[in-house]
PLY file of the C-alpha trace (Angstrom):
ply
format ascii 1.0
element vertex 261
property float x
property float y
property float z
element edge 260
property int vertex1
property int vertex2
end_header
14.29 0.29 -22.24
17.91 0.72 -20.68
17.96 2.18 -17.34
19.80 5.19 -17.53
19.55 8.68 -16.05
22.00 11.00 -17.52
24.49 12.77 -15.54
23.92 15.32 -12.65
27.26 17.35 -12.60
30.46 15.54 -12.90
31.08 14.12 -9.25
35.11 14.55 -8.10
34.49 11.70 -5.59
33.60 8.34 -6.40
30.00 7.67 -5.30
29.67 5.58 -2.57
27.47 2.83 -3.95
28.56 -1.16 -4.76
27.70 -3.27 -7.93
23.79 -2.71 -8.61
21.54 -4.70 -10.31
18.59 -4.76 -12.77
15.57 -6.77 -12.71
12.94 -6.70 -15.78
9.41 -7.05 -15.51
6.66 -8.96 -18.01
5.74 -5.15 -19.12
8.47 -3.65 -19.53
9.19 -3.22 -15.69
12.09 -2.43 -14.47
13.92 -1.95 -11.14
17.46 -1.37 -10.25
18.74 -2.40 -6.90
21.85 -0.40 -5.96
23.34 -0.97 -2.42
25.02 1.78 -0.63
28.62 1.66 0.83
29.74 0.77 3.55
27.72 -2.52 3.11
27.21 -2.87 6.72
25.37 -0.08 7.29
22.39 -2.15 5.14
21.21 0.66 2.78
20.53 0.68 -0.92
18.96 2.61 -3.84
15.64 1.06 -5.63
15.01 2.35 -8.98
12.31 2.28 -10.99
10.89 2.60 -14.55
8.08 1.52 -16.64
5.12 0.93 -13.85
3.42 4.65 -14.50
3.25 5.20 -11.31
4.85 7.61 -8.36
7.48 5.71 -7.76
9.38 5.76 -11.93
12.43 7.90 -11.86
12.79 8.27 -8.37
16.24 7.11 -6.64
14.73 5.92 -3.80
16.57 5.41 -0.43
15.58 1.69 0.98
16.34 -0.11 4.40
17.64 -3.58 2.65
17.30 -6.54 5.65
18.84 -10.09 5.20
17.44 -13.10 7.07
16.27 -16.74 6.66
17.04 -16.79 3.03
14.98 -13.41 2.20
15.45 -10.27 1.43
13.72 -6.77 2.03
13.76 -3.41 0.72
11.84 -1.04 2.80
11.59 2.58 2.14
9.32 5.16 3.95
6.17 6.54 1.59
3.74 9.04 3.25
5.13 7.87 6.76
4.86 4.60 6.69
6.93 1.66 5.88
6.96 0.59 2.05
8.14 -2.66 1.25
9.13 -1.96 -2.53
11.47 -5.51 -3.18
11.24 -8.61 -1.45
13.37 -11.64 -2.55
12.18 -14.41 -1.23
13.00 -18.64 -2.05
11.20 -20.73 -4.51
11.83 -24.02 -5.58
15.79 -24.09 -5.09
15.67 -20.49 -6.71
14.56 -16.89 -6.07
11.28 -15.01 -6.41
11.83 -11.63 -6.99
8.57 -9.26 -6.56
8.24 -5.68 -6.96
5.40 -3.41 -5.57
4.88 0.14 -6.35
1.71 2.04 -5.02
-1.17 2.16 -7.37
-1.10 -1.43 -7.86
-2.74 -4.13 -5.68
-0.59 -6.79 -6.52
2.91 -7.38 -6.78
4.74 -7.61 -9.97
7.43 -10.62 -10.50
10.24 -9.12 -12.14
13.62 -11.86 -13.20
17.19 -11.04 -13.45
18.52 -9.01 -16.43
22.13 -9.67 -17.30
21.98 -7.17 -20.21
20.68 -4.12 -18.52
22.84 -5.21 -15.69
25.97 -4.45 -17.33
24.32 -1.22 -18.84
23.36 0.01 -15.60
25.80 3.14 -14.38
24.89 2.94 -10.46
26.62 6.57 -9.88
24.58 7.80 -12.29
21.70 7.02 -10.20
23.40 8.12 -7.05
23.96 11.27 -8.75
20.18 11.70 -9.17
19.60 11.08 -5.29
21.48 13.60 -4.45
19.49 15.89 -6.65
16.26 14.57 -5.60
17.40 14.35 -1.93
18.44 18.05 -2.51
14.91 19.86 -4.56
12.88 18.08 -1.63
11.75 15.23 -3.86
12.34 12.63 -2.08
11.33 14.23 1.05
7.84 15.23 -0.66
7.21 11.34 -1.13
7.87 10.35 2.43
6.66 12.64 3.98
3.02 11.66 6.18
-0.17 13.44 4.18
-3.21 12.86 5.98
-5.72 14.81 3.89
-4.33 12.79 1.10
-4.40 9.33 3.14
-7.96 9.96 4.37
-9.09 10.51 0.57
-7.50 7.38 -0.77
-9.26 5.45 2.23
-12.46 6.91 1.23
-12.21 6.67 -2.41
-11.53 2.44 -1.27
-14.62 2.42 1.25
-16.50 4.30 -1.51
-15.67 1.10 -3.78
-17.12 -1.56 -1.29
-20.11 0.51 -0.50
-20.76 0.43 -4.19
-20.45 -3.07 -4.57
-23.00 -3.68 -1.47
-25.76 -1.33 -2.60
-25.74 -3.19 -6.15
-26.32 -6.73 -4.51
-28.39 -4.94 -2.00
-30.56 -2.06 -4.16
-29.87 0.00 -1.33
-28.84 3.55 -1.22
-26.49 2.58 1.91
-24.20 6.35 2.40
-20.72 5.29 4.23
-18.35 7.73 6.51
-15.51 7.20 8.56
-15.55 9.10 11.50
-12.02 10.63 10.69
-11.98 12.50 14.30
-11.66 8.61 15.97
-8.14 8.31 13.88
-4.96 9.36 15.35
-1.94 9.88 12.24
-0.48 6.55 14.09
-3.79 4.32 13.31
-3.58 6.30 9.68
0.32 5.52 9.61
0.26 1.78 10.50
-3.86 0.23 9.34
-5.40 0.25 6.17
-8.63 1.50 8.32
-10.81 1.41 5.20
-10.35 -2.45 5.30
-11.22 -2.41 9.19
-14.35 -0.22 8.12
-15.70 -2.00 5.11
-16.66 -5.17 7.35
-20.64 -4.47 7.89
-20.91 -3.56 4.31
-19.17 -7.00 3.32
-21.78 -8.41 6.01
-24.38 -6.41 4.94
-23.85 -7.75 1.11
-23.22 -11.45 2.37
-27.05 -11.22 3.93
-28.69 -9.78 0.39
-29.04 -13.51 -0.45
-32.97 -13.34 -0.71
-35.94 -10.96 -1.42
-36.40 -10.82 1.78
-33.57 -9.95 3.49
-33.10 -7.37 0.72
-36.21 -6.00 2.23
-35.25 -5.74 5.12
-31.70 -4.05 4.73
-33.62 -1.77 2.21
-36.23 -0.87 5.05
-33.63 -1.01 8.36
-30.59 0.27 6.74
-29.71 4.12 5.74
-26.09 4.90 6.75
-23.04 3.98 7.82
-20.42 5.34 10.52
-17.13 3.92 11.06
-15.43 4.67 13.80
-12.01 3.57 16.11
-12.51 2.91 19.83
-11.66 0.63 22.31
-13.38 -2.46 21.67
-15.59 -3.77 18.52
-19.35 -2.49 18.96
-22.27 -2.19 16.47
-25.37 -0.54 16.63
-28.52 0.02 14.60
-30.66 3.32 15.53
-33.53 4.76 13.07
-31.92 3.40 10.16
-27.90 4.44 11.34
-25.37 1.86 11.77
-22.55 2.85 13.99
-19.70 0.24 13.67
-16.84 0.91 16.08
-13.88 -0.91 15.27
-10.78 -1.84 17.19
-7.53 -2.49 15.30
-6.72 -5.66 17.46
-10.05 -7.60 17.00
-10.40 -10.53 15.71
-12.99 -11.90 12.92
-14.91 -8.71 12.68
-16.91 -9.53 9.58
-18.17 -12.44 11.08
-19.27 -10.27 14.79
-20.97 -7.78 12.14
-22.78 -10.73 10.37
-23.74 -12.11 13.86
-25.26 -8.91 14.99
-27.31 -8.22 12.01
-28.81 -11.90 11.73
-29.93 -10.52 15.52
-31.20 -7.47 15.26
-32.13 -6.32 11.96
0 1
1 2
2 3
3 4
4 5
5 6
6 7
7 8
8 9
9 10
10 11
11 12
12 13
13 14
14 15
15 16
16 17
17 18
18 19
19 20
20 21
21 22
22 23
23 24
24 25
25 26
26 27
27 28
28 29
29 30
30 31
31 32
32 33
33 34
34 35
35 36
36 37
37 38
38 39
39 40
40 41
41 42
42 43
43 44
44 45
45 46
46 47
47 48
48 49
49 50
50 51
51 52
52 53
53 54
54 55
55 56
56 57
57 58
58 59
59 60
60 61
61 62
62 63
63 64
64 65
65 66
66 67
67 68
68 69
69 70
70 71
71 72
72 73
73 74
74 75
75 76
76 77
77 78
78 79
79 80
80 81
81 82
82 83
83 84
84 85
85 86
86 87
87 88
88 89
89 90
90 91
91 92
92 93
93 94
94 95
95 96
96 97
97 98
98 99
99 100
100 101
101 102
102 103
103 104
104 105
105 106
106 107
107 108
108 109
109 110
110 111
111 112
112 113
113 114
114 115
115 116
116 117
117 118
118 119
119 120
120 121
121 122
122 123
123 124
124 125
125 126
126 127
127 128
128 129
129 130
130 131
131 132
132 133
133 134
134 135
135 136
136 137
137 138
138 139
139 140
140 141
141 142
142 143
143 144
144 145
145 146
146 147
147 148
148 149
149 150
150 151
151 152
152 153
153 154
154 155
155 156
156 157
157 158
158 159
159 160
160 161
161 162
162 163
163 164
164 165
165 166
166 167
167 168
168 169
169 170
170 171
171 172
172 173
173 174
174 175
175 176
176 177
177 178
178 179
179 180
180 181
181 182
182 183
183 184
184 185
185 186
186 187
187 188
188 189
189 190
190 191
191 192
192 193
193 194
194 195
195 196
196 197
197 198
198 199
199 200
200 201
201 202
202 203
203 204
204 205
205 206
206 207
207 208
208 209
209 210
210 211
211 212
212 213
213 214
214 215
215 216
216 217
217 218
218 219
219 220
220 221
221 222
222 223
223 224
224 225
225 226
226 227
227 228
228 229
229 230
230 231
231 232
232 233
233 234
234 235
235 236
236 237
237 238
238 239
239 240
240 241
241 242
242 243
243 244
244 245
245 246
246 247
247 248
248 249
249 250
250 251
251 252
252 253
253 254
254 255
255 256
256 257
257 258
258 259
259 260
């Protein structure tokens, strides 16, 4: 597959963008990293193909930051700060890893000299314009919190899962959504600071008898935000308050339970 997105109008100006780049993936992968003129100014285009995700066929504007040897592209997705291509050193070479939402790990993508010279940059700074124009690109950046809160769910939903299996419980989880400003939503992955009694909860199912007792003692669970880490355990509720600065907070949860289930 050849990068290329057709033309978008025939542009009387020459398109302010420098000598991209392509980089090729182990599945057919692809990302082209196109930086934006005047240099200085430390902007560039990241496009992508062949991931099957959001992010194929968008010209994406990126933040690109130089320092100790690395490189960053940063663009904003759903309000936040999206790290999309990160160079990095390796061995007296350079690691290049893409990420794309959708997938939890990175993908290492090398150098392509062929679709390098195939790649027509304005071509892609053509499409920008058009995405930048029919609120594309504006759609993607853009904060959703209905659709943030659901994702977070549908990940708490997974580790409660994988708790009431070790468990044979019928555990329910909720995150009290009320305790989450858009900034906490913006910045935290808050199902990962909510999942920590169930990961406590599973490490305990190591006998019969503790199985019992989480079985017998344990109904639901409540996340919520607040000032400082608290749990509680009141006719079968757990109320886990969490606090984005605290430290070790699977290991408090464990501590607690061992106590006072």
């Amino acid at each position: 597959m050849v990068i290329a997105v057709g033309m978008f109008g025939c542009a009387t100006t020459r398109a302010p963008v420098g000598a991209g780049k392509v980089f090729s993936g182990p599945q057919g992968e692809e990302v082209a990293v196109i930086p934006l003129l005047p240099e200085q100014e430390q902007k560039a285009l990241v496009y992508v193909q062949g991931t099957g995700g959001e992010f194929d066929g968008k010209a994406l504007p990126h933040k690109h930051e130089s320092y100790d040897d690395k490189e960053d592209y940063t663009t904003t997705l759903r309000g936040s700060d999206y790290r999309t291509f990160i160079v990095r050193p390796q061995g007296g070479s350079r690691s290049h890893q893409l990420s794309v939402p959708g997938r939890n790990n990175s993908i290492r993508v090398s150098y392509d000299e062929a679709r390098t010279q195939a790649l027509k940059a304005k071509d892609i700074y053509a499409l920008y314009e058009k995405q930048k124009a029919d609120g594309t690109l504006d759609k993607l950046a853009a904060f959703d919190r209905k659709g943030t809160m659901a994702r977070h769910d549908q990940s708490l939903a997974e580790t409660l899962n994988a708790m009431n299996k070790t468990c044979g419980t019928s555990v329910t989880a909720t995150i009290v959504w009320d305790s989450i400003s858009d900034d906490l939503l913006k910045d935290y992955s808050i199902a990962s600071f909510c999942e920590s009694p169930l990961t406590a909860l599973e490490k305990l199912c190591d006998t019969n008898v503790s199985k019992r007792i989480i079985r017998e003692k344990v109904r639901e669970v409540r996340c919520q935000f607040g000032n400082e880490m608290k749990l509680s355990v009141d006719a079968g509720r757990v109320t886990w308050t969490t606090q984005q600065d605290a430290a070790n907070q699977e290991d408090f949860a464990v501590q607690y339970f061992e106590k006072n289930l």
